[in-house]
N, C-alpha and C positions, 0 to 999 in steps of 0.2 A: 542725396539725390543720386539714384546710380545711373547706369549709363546704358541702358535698354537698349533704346534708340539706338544708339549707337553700335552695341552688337548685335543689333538687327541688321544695320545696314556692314555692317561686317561681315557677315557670313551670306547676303546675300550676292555680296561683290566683293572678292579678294582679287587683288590683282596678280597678275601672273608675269612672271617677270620670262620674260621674251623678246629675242632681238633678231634682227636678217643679220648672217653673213657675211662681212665683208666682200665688195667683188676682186676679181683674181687681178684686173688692169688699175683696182686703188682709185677710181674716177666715179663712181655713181656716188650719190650725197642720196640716204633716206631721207626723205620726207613723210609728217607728220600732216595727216589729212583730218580737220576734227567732223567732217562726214561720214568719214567713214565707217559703218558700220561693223560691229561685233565679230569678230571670225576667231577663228582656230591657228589663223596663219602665225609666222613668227616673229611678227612686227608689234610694237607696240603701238596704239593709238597715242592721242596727243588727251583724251579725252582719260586713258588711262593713267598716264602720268598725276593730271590734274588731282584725277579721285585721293591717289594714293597718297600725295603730299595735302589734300585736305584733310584727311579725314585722320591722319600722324597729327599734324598742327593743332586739330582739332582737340584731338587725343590727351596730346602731350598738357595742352595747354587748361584744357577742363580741370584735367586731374590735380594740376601742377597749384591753382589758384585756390588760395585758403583766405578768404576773403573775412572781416573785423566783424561782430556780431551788430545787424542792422538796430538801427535806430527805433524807438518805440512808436515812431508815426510812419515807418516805412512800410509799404504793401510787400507784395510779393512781385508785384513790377517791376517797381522801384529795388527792388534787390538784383532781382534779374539785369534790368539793366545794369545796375554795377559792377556785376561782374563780367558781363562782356566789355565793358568799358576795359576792366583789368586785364581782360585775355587778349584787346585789341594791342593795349599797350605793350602786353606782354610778346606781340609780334611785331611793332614797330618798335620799340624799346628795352629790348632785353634787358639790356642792364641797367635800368632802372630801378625794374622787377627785383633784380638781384638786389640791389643796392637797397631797396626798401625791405628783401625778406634777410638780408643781415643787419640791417636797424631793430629788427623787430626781433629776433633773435638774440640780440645784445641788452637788448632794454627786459627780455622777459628773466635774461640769466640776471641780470643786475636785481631784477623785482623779488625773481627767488632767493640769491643771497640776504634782498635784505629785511626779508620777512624771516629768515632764518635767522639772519643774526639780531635781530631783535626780540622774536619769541622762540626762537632752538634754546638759547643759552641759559634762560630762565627754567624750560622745560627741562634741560640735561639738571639744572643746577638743582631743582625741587627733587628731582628722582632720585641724583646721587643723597641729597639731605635725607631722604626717607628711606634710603637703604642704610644708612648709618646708623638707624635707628637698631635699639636690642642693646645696646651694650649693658645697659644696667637699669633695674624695674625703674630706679625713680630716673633716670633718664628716657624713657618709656613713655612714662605717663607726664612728664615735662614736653616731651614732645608732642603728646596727644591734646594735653590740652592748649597747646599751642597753635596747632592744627585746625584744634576744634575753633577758637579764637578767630584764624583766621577766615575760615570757611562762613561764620558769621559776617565776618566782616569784611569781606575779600576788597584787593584793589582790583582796579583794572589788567595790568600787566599780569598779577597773579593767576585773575581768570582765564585770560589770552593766552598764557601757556599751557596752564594743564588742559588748552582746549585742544594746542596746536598740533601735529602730526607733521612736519615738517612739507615744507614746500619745494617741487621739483620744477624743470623746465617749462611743461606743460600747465602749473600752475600759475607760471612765469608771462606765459603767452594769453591763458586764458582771465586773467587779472589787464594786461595793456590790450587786449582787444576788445573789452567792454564787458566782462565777464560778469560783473557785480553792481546790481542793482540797488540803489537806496530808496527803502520806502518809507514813509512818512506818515503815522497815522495809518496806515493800512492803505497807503495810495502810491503808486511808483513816482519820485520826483526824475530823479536824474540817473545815470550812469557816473560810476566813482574808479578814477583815474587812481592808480595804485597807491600812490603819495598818499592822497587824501583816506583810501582805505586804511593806513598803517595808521594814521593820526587818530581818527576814531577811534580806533582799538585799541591805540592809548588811550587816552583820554576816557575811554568807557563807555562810548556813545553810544557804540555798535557791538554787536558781539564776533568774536571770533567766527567765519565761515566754515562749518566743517564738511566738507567736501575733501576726496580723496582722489587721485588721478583717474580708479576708474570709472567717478563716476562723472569725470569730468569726458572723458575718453564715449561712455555712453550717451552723452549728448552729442558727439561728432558723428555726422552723417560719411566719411570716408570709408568705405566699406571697401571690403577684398575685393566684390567683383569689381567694381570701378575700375581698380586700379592693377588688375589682371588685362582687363579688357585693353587700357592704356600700353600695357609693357609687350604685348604678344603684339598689338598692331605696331609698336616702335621696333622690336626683335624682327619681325614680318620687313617691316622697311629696311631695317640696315642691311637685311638679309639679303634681299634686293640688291642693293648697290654693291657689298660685296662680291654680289657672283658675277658683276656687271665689272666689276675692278677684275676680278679674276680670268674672266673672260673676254679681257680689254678691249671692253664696249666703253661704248662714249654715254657718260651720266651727262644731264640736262643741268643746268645752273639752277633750278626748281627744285633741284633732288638736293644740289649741297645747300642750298637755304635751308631745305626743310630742316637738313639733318643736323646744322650746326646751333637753329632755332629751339630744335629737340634736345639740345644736350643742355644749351643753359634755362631750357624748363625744365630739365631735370637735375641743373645745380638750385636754382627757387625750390625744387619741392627737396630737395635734401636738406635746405635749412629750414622750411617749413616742417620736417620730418615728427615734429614733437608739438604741433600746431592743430588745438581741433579745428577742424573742418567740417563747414556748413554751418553752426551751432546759431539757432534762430533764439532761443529763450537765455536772457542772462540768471544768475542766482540771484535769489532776494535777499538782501541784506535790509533789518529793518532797526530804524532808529530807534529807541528807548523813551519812551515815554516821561521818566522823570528827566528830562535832559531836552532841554529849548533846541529847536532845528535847528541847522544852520543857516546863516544868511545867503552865502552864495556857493556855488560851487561850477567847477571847471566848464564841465561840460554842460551845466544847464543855462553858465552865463553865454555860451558861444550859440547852443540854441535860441536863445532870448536874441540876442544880438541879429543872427542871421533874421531872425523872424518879421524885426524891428526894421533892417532894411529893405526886404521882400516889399512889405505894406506902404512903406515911407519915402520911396526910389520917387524922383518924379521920373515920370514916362517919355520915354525919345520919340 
């Protein structure tokens, strides 16, 4: 989703950073009249202030929010609404934000270690075995038909590596954010929490995901303009206060909110930095037909659960 709107109302109203004069006797106090209408003078309205730390806030905080991929009975209301939810909290809560976009961060570096170290090592080990091959014709042809053997017969973990292409941060992120769908018979059941991915594909359930970062990075709606639009109204703001320091005017307590609110959305969106964003469709991963489904799984038992309450509440 870019941010139109928004550089619409950008270039229709830039604020202009402008101040009175100190008087020579050090006794007049500006005041801030929100009547006041529009002028060329050198005073700033109270109405200008306002605009320019909302629309930073604004900015910073749209850009900043990399929000979990929605639920399959979620509209696009219901999304909507979640993430101003997130942007609310992100301005009464900063560091909560923070605290939830290094959990998330931590857990997607852990997802990608350990998808790597369970099918990387398999994958290095087959490629080095098949480059060893040559040494001698009946070493050759022992090999091949060993190969061949196998490819008949493959296990699980076999096929899981020569599928795998190793997994990075982003892969990390997009696996605990809901990234991988299980389907069942050709019907989506649940969303498959990382864990539960790695198991399957032992076990042979599911097949290895082949997805690659860019095409993971192609499902992320974060686009440059967005996030140009973002960094020129926050450059624009600091701008502001700077000349306003320099020219030892008096900043408003509005202006260092805004600008200290701006900095740790921009510590959130630097660990989200490797996070798709916006990503509405997860990948299908689909279970195997000679292989009985599962009985329960994570996220479809907390669905069921919540459901079961909704219906069963008695009413206050």
């Amino acid at each position: 989703m870019t941010l139109l709107p928004l550089a619409i109302l950008l270039l229709l109203h830039v604020p202009f950073v402008c101040s009175s004069p100190p008087s020579l006797n050090g006794t007049s106090v500006t005041t801030l009249d929100v009547s006041d209408p529009p002028s060329y003078s050198n005073t700033r309205s109270l109405w200008d202030i306002i605009w320019s730390c909302a629309l930073t806030l604004f900015a910073c905080t749209w850009t900043a929010i990399h929000p979990n991929i929605p639920g399959m009975d979620e509209g696009k209301f219901a999304v909507l609404i979640r993430r101003l939810g997130i942007m609310i909290m992100a301005l009464i809560a900063p560091e909560l934000i923070i605290t939830w976009a290094t959990c998330q961060l931590i857990s997607a570096r852990d997802t990608a270690k350990a998808f790597n170290d369970a099918f990387g090592t398999q994958l290095h080990q087959a490629r080095s075995g098949s480059g060893e091959m040559g040494e001698s014709t009946a070493t050759l042809h022992s090999e091949i038909s060993t190969l061949d053997t196998i490819s008949l017969h493959p296990s699980a973990p076999h096929v899981a590596s020569c599928n795998f292409e190793g997994w990075t941060v982003t892969h990390g992120f997009f696996a605990c954010m809901g990234g991988f769908m299980l389907y069942v018979d050709g019907k989506p059941r649940a969303t498959l929490k990382p864990r539960e991915l790695k198991r399957f594909i032992h076990e042979g359930s599911v097949g290895m995901p082949i997805i690659v970062e860019a095409d993971i990075e192609d499902r992320s709606k974060g686009d440059a303009f967005s996030k140009a639009v973002a960094i020129l109204q926050l450059a624009w703001f600091v701008l502001q206060l700077v000349a306003r320091y320099v020219q030892k005017l008096s900043i408003t307590l509005l202006e260092l909110d805004t600008l200290a609110l701006s900095a740790l959305a921009g510590i959130a969106y630097g660990l989200w930095w490797k996070k798709p964003k916006d990503v509405r469709r997860p990948y299908a991963v689909y279970w195997k037909t000679t292989v009985s489904p599962p009985r329960k799984l994570a996220y479809e038992y907390v669905v069921n659960v919540l459901s079961w309450n909704c219906f069963n509440s008695p009413a206050f």
